[in-house]
ZAMARGU-4260 file (C-alpha; in steps of 0.2 Angstrom, whole numbers, plus 5000, padded with zeros to 4 digits):
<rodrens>
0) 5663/5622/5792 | 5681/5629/5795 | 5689/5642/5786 | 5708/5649/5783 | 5714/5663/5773
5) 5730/5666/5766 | 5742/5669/5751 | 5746/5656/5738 | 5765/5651/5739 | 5765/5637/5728
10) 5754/5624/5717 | 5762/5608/5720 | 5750/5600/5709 | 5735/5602/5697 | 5726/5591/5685
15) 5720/5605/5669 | 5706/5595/5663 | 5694/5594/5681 | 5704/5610/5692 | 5710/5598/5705
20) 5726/5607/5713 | 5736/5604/5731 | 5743/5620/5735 | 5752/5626/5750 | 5744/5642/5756
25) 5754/5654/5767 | 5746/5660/5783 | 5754/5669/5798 | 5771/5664/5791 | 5767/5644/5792
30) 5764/5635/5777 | 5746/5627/5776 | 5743/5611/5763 | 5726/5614/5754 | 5716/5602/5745
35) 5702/5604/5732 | 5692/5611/5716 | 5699/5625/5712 | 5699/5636/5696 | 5712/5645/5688
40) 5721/5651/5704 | 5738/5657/5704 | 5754/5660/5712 | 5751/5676/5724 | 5734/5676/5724
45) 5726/5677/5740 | 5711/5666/5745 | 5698/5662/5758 | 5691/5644/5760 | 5681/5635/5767
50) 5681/5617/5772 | 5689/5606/5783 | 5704/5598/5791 | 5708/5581/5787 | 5722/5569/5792
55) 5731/5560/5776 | 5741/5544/5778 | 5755/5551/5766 | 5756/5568/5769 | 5748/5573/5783
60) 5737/5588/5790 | 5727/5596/5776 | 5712/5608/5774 | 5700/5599/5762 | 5691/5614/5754
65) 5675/5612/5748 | 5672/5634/5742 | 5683/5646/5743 | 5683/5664/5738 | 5697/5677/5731
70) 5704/5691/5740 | 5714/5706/5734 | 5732/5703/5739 | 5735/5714/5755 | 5754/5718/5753
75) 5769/5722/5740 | 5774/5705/5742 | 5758/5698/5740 | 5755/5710/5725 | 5770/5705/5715
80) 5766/5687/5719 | 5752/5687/5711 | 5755/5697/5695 | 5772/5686/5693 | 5763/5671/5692
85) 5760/5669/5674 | 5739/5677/5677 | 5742/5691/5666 | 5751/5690/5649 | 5762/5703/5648
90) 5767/5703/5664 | 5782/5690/5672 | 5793/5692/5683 | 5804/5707/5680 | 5788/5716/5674
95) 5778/5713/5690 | 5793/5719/5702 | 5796/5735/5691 | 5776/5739/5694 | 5775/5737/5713
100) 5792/5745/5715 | 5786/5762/5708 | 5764/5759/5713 | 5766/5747/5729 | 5750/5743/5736
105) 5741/5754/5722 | 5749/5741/5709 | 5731/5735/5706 | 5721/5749/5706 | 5733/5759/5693
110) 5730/5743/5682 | 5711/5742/5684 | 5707/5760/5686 | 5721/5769/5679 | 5731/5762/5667
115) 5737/5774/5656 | 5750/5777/5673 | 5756/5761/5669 | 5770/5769/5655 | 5778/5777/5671
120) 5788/5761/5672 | 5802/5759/5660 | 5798/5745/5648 | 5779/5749/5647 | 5774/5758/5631
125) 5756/5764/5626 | 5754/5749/5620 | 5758/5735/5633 | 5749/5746/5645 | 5735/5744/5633
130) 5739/5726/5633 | 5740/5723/5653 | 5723/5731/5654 | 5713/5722/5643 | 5721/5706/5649
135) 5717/5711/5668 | 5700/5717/5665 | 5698/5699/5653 | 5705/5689/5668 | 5690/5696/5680
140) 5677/5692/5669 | 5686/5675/5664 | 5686/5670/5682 | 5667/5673/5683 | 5663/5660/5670
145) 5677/5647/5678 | 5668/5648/5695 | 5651/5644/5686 | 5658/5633/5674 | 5666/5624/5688
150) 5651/5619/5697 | 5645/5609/5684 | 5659/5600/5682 | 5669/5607/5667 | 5687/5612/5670
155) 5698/5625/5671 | 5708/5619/5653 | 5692/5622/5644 | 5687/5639/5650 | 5698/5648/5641
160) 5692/5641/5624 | 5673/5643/5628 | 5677/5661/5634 | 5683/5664/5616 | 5668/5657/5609
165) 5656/5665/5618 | 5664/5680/5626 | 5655/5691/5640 | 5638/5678/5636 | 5645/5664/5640
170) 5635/5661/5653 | 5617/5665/5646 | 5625/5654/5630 | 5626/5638/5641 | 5610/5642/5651
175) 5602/5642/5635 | 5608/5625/5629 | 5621/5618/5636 | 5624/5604/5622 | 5632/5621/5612
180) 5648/5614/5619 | 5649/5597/5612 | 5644/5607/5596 | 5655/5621/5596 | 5671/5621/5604
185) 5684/5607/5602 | 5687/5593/5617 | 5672/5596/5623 | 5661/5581/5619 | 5643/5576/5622
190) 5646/5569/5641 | 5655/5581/5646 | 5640/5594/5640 | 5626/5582/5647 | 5635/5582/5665
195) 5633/5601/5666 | 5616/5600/5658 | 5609/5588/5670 | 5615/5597/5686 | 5605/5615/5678
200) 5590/5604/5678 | 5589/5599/5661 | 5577/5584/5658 | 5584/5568/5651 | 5568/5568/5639
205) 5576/5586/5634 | 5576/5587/5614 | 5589/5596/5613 | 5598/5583/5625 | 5591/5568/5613
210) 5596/5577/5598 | 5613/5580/5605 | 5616/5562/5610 | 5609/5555/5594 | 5623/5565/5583
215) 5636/5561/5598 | 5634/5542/5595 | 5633/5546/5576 | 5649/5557/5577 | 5657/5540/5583
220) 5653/5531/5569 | 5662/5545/5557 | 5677/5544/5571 | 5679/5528/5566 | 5678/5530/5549
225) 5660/5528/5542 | 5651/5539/5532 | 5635/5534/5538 | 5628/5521/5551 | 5615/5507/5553
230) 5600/5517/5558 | 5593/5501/5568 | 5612/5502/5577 | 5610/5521/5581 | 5593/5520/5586
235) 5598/5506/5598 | 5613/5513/5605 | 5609/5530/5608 | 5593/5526/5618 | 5603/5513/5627
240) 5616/5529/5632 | 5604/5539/5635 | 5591/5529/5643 | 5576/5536/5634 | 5565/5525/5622
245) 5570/5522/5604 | 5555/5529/5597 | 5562/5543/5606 | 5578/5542/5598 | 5567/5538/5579
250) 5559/5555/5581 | 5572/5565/5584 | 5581/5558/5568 | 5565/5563/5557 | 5566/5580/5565
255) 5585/5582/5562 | 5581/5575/5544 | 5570/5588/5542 | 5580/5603/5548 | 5594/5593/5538
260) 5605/5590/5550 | 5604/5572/5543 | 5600/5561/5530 | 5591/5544/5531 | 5590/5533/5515
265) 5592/5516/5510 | 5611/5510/5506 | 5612/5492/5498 | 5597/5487/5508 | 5603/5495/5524
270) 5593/5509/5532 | 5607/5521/5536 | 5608/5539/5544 | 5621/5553/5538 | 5626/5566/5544
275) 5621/5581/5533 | 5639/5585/5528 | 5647/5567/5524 | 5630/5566/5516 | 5631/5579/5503
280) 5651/5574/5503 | 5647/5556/5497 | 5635/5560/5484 | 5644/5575/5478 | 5659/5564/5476
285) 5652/5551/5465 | 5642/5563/5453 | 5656/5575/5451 | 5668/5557/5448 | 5653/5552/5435
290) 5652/5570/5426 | 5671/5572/5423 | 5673/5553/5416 | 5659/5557/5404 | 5665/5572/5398
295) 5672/5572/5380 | 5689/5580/5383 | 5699/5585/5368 | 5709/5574/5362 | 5728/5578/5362
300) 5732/5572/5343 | 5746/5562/5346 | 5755/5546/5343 | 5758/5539/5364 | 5770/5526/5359
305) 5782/5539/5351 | 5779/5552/5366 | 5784/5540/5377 | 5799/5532/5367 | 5805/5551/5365
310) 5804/5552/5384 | 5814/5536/5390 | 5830/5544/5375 | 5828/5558/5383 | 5830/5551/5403
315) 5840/5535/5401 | 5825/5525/5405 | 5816/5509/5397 | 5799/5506/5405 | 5790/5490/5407
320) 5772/5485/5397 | 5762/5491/5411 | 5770/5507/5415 | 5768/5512/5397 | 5750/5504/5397
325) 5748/5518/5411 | 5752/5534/5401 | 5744/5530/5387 | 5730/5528/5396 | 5732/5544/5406
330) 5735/5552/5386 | 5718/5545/5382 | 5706/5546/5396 | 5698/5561/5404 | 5701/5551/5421
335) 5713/5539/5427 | 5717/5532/5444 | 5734/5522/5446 | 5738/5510/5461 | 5753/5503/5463
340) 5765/5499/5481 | 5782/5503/5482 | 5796/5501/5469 | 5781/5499/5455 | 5785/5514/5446
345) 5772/5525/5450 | 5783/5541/5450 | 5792/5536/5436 | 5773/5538/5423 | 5767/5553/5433
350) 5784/5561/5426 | 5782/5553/5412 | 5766/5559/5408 | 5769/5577/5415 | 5781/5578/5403
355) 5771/5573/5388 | 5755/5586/5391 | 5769/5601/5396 | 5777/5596/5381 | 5761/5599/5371
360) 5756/5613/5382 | 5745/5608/5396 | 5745/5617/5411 | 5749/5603/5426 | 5743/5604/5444
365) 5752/5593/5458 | 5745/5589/5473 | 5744/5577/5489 | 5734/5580/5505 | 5749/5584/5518
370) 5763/5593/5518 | 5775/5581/5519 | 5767/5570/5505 | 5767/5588/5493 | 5786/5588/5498
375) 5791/5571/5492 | 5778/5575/5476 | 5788/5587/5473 | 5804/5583/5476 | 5803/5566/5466
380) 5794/5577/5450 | 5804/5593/5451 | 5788/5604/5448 | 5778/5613/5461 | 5767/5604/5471
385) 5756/5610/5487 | 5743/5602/5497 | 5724/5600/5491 | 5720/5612/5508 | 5732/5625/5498
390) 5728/5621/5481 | 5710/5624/5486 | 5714/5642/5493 | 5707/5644/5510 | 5697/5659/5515
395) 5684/5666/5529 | 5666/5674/5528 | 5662/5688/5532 | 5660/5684/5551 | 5677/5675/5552
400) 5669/5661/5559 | 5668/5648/5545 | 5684/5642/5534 | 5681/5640/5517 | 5688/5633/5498
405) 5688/5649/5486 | 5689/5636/5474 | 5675/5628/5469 | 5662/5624/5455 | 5659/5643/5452
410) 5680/5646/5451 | 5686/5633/5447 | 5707/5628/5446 | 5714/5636/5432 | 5723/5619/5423
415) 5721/5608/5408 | 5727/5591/5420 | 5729/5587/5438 | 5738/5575/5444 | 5735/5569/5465
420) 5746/5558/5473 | 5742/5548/5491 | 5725/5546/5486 | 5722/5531/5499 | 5724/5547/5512
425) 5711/5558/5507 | 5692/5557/5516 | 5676/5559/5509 | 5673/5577/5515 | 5691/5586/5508
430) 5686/5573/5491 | 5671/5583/5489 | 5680/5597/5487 | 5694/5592/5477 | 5681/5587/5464
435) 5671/5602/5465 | 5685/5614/5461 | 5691/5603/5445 | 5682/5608/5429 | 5674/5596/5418
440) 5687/5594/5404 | 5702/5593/5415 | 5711/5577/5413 | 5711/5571/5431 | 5724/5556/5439
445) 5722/5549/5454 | 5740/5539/5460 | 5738/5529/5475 | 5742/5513/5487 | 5725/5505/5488
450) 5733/5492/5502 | 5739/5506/5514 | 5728/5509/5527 | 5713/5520/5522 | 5712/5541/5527
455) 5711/5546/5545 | 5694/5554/5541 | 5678/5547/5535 | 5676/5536/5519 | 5684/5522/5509
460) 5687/5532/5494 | 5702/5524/5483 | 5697/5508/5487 | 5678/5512/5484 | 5682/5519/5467
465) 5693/5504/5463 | 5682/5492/5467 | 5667/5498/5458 | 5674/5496/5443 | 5668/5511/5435
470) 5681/5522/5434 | 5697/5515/5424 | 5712/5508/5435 | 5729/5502/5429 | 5737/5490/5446
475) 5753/5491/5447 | 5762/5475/5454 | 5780/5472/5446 | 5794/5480/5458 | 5807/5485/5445
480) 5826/5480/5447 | 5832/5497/5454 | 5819/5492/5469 | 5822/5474/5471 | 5841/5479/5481
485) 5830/5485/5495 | 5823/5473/5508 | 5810/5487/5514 | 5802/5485/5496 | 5805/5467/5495
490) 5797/5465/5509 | 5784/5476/5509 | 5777/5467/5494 | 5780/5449/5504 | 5770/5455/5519
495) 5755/5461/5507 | 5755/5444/5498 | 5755/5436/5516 | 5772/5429/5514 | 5785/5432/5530
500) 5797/5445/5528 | 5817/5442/5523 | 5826/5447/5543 | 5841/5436/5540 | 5852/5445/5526
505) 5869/5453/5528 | 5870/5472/5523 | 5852/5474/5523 | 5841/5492/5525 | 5829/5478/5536
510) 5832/5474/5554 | 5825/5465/5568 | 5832/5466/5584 | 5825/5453/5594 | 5819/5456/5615
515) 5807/5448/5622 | 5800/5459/5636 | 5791/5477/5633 | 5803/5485/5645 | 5821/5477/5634
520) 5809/5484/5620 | 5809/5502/5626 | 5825/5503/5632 | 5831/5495/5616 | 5823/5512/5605
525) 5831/5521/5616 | 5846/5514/5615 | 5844/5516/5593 | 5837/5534/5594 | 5850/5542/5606
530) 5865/5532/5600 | 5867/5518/5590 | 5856/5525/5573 | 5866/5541/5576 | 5883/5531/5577
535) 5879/5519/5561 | 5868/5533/5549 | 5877/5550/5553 | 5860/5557/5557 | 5854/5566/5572
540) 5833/5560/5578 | 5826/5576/5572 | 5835/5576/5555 | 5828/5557/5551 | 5826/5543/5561
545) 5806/5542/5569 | 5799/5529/5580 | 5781/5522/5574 | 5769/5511/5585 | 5753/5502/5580
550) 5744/5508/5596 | 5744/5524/5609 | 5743/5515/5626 | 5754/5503/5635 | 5773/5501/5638
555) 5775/5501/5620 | 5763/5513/5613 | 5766/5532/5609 | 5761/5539/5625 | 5774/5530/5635
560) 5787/5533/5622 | 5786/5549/5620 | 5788/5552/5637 | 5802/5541/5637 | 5812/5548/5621
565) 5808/5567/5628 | 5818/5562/5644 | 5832/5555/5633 | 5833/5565/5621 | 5827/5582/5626
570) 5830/5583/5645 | 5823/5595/5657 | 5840/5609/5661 | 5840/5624/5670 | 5841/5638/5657
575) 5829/5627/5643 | 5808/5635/5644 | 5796/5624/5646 | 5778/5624/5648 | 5767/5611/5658
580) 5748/5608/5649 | 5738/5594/5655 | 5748/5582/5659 | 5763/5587/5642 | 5777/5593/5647
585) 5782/5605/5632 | 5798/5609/5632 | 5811/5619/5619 | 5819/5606/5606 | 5802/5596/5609
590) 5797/5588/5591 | 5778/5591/5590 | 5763/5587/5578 | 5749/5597/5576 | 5733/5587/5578
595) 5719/5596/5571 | 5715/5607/5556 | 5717/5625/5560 | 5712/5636/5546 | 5715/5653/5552
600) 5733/5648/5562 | 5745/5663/5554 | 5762/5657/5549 | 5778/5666/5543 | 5792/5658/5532
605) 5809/5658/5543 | 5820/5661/5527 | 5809/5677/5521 | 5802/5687/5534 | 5789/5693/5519
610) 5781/5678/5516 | 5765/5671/5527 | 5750/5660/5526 | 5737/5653/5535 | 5734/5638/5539
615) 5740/5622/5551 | 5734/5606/5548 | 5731/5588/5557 | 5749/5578/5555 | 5760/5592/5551
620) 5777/5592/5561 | 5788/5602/5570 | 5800/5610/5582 | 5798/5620/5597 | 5810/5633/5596
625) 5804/5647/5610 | 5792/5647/5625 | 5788/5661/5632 | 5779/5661/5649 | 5775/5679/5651
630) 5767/5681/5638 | 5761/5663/5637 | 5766/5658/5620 | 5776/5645/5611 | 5782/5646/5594
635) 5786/5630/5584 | 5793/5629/5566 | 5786/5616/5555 | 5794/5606/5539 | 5808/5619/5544
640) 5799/5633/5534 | 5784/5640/5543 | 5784/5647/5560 | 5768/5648/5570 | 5764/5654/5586
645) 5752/5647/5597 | 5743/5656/5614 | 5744/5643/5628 | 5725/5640/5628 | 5727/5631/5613
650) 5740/5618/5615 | 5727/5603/5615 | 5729/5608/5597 | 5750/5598/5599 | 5757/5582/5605
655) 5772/5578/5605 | 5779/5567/5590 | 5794/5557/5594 | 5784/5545/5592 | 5769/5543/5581
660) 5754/5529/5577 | 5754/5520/5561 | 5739/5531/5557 | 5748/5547/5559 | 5765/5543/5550
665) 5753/5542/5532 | 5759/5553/5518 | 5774/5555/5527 | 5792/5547/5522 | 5807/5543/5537
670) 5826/5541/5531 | 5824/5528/5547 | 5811/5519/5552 | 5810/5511/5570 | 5795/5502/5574
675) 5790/5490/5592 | 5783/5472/5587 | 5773/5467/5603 | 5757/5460/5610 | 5742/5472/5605
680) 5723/5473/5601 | 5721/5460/5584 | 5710/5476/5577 | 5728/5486/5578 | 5741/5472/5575
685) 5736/5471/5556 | 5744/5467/5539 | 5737/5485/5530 | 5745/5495/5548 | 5760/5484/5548
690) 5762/5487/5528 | 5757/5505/5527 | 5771/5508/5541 | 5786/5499/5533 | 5781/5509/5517
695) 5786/5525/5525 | 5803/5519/5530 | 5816/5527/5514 | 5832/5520/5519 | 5832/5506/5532
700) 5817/5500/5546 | 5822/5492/5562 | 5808/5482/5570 | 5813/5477/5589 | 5802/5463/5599
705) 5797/5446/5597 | 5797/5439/5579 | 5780/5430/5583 | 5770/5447/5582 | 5779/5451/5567
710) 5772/5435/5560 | 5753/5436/5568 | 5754/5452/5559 | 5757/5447/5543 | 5744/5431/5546
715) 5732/5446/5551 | 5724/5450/5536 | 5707/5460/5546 | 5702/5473/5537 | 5689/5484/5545
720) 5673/5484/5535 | 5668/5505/5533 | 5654/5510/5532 | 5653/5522/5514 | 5641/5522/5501
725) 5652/5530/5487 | 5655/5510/5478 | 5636/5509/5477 | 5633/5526/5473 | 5647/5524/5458
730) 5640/5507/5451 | 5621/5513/5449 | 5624/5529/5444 | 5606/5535/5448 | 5604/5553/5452
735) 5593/5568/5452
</rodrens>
């Protein structure tokens, strides 16, 4: 085996999520090209490795290293390499030559050994020395469990997350069990886990290995949307993946059953197999829906029909039947749910109605499950509305590990009504705990679009609770005159009738532009977002026009167009940060979504340096506005309000949102609307998907591609059975 040794000029390419980097490695003065696995190296850093020389057909000689060792950099130049690289936070650049101009080849050692020296430098306070040696001494250990964890095959992107985790035991953690990971830290699924367990030596009859893989498969049954699945379906697939019997797999679920990590019971003559959570969430749901119709509120001792008469004198306003139907409903019953699509009036009876209980003194609670939604709640109501995350006041245990509603059955939300808007958006799970928070006696209404497509997360739950008929429902299905001037309501409504949409009327807020290839179709959106929308509307992309796509791969999905639209409009200059993760390019003036629930995330309002919270959640969006690479963070403001930083081992938690699927844009509204119609997957190219996207358009939707996908579309009326046991659980009513 052959070795060379040598300084680290330059990584001309690594892949984050499996270490593979080609660096060129300086030796002797002569650049070497070296190929392999290797874990978090930097810039500077001097190496040893072993391997052997190849001859590529592209490229040329290279050394193809199979191991490779670190070596402390030998000189200045070396030294100053190294701790410029990015390696250390708190240190770049400027920092790193200010440190071996006055240590020189002590740099290291003064760090390591003896950093209070380290305020000798101008710039370097007691504090970011404290800082530079608790990252150093952080990096050594943090390079220890990369080298382990890159023997089994988990990369580099992924350490830093399970260093936090596990800390200093990282190791004997994973020893342990190594299924810990799929559990516990986030982009880590089960295969990844099971490759690393297999090459310690863990059996594939491993019971820990069965049970992880059993709620792996199950866990992909909530992904898509179930609450529960088909136990004779689990049972199958998981052995099948696993290669193990199906009794194997049967066991295993009795024993997670009886450590209630799931539940196993009959649903509508189905054997089906919860996990513990979606479980409880499901039941709890329905009994809690059950208790607070059956609860004999007060009644509010007053004639509707005048209320509402006094109310339409009072704003100019003369409502249909059914939208006075509604609210005296609302006035009468302890529980309500309204559904309606656009233009039917819904905002018009939740202002209504608001205005008749604070009228007689009813204390009203507003809310919707993103931020966005709570905006447009409030905005179109001109009361205070927050999210359900918010209105439910997060807190943390006592260990910090565990997020948590401090609003619950034991303190409940101090209010006489509450009134929740985007239903058709909320899960199962975050359901659960709306309910559980409201007191029995509240009057409770429940507005929604049962036609949209149904919440990201687990459950059916509007459209279970219309459909079970228990629970009283007014439908909304007249589109008032005000509406009927705009073609994105009119045909909103044609599509979910089946009906073709209107593309041919002069002076319309609906567009087709038709091209017939994906490539005319890319360079067509553009062409609208960088120029032509901006020209006709006045508006830049960030202040209102979004792009929304029914799918995430090919030429037309939003992978490839954000890439696109970031090269257009956001290109990469000189004197603009940016910071490559995986294979994103975040750059300054990025527009970004976050993609997953982060409780404890600190934020601070940008208009009043006081104010702060806690929490980021899955859809909302924002704006890079710094990235800085010393100290390897990015700060990103969101709804223009709240500004969050985030340390660069977390960036899986962002994508870039110039684009956006159909799924992602819910609870959201877009001045403009620009949407692909091309050849996708029938599951994708639906009539709900193409009807819940137009819905979020305000001001005008331009859909560009072929008019025969926006008519298979509409023909497309697929809608993906879930699997949920709330409409059974609701019609029998049978509980302990």
């Amino acid at each position: 085996m052959d070795e060379v040794q040598g300084t680290i000029h330059e990584i001309v390419f690594r892949n984050e999520s499996n270490g593979y980097t080609v660096l060129d490695l300086e030796r002797d003065a002569e650049l070497l090209t070296l190929v392999g696995y290797f874990s978090f190296l930097n810039i500077g850093e001097t190496i040893r490795a072993y391997g052997s020389w190849v001859q590529h057909p592209n490229y040329g000689s290279q050394f193809k290293a199979e191991t490779y060792t670190t070596v402390t950099p030998a000189t200045v130049n070396g030294i100053e390499k190294y701790l410029a690289s990015g390696l250390i936070p708190g240190i770049g650049p400027h920092t790193a030559r200010k440190l071996v101009e006055k240590f020189g080849l002590d740099t290291l050692d003064i760090i390591q050994y003896n950093p209070d020296r380290l305020i000798e430098v101008e710039g370097i306070g007691h504090k970011k020395s404290a800082k530079i040696y608790e990252a150093f001494e952080k990096q050594k250990e943090l390079k220890d469990i990369m080298m382990f964890l890159e023997r089994y095959g988990i990369g580099p992107s992924y350490a830093v997350r399970i260093y936090k985790a596990y800390g200093a035991n990282t190791i004997n953690e994973i020893k342990g069990n190594p299924y810990k990971l799929a559990d516990d830290i986030f982009g880590i699924g089960f295969k990844m886990a099971d490759k690393a367990a297999l090459s310690m030596g863990v059996a594939k009859s491993s019971e820990y290995r069965i049970a992880s893989g059993t709620r792996y498969v199950l866990n992909q049954y909530h992904g898509n949307g179930h609450t529960f699945a088909p136990q004779e379906d689990l049972v199958r697939s998981a052995a099948a993946m696993l290669e193990v019997c199906e009794t194997d797999i049967e066991d295993i679920i009795v024993r997670l059953s009886i450590d209630k990590k799931l539940v196993a019971e009959d649903v509508g003559g189905v054997r089906g197999v919860y996990s513990f959570p979606f479980f409880k969430a499901e039941s709890g749901t329905a009994r809690r829906l059950m208790q607070l119709l059956y609860f004999e509120i007060p009644p509010m001792n007053l004639d509707a029909d005048s209320e509402i008469s006094a109310v339409e004198r009072l704003e100019g306003i003369e409502l249909a039947d059914k939208q006075r139907s509604a609210i005296t409903e609302a006035l009468a019953k302890s529980i309500l749910v309204i559904t309606g699509g656009p233009g039917t009036g819904k905002t018009t009876i939740i202002k209504t109605i608001i205005s008749i209980f604070e009228k007689h003194g009813l204390n009203v609670l507003l809310a919707a499950p993103t931020g966005r939604a709570a905006k447009r709640m409030q905005e179109a109501t001109g009361r205070d509305a927050k999210t359900i995350h918010r209105l439910l006041e997060f807190g943390y245990g006592e260990s910090d590990e565990e997020a948590y509603f401090q609003k619950n059955e034991e303190t409940p939300l101090e209010c006489d009504a509450i009134i929740v808007d985007e239903v058709s958006m909320i899960d199962i799970l975050l359901m659960n705990n709306l309910l559980k928070a409201i007191a029995e006696g509240t009057r409770v209404i429940l507005a929604g679009d049962v036609d949209q497509l149904p919440s990201v997360g687990p459950g059916n739950v509007l459209r279970d609770i219309i459909e079970s008929g228990v629970l009283p429902v007014v439908r909304l299905d007249e589109i008032f005159r005000q509406a009927e001037s705009s073609m994105i309501v009119v045909n909103a409504h044609r599509i979910n009738r089946g009906e073709p949409p209107i593309i041919s009327t002069k002076n319309s807020d609906f567009f087709l532009i038709k091209q017939e290839v994906q490539e005319d179709i890319v360079s067509t959106i553009i062409e609208l977002c960088t120029e032509r929308l901006p020209r006709y509307t006045g508006l830049d992309f960030h202040e209102g026009i979004q792009v929304l796509s029914p799918m995430k791969k090919g030429l037309c999905g939003v992978l490839n167009l954000n890439q696109e639209l970031q090269k257009a409009l956001n290109p990469r200059e000189s004197n603009k940060a940016e910071k490559q993760y995986r294979d994103t390019v975040f750059r300054v003036g990025d527009k970004v979504m976050q993609v997953k629930n982060n409780y404890k995330m600190r934020w601070q309002s940008i208009n009043n340096s006081e104010k702060e919270g806690e929490g980021v959640f899955n859809g909302d969006l924002g704006v890079i506005i710094h990235i800085d690479n010393e100290d390897q963070y990015m700060e990103v403001v969101f709804d223009r309000e709240r500004k969050v930083k985030y340390d660069f081992s977390i960036l899986d938690e962002l994508e870039h949102a110039y684009a956006l699927t159909v799924h992602k844009s819910q609870g959201s509204e877009f001045p403009i609307l620009v949407m692909p119609l091309t050849f996708g997957p029938p599951m994708l190219m639906t009539r709900n998907l193409l009807y819940t996207g137009l819905t979020r358009a305000k001001n005008m939707v331009v859909l560009v591609g072929k008019e025969c996908f926006l008519q298979q579309m509409v023909n497309n009326n697929r809608i993906i059975a879930r699997n949920s046991g709330l409409r059974r659980r609701l019609g029998r009513w049978e509980y302990d």
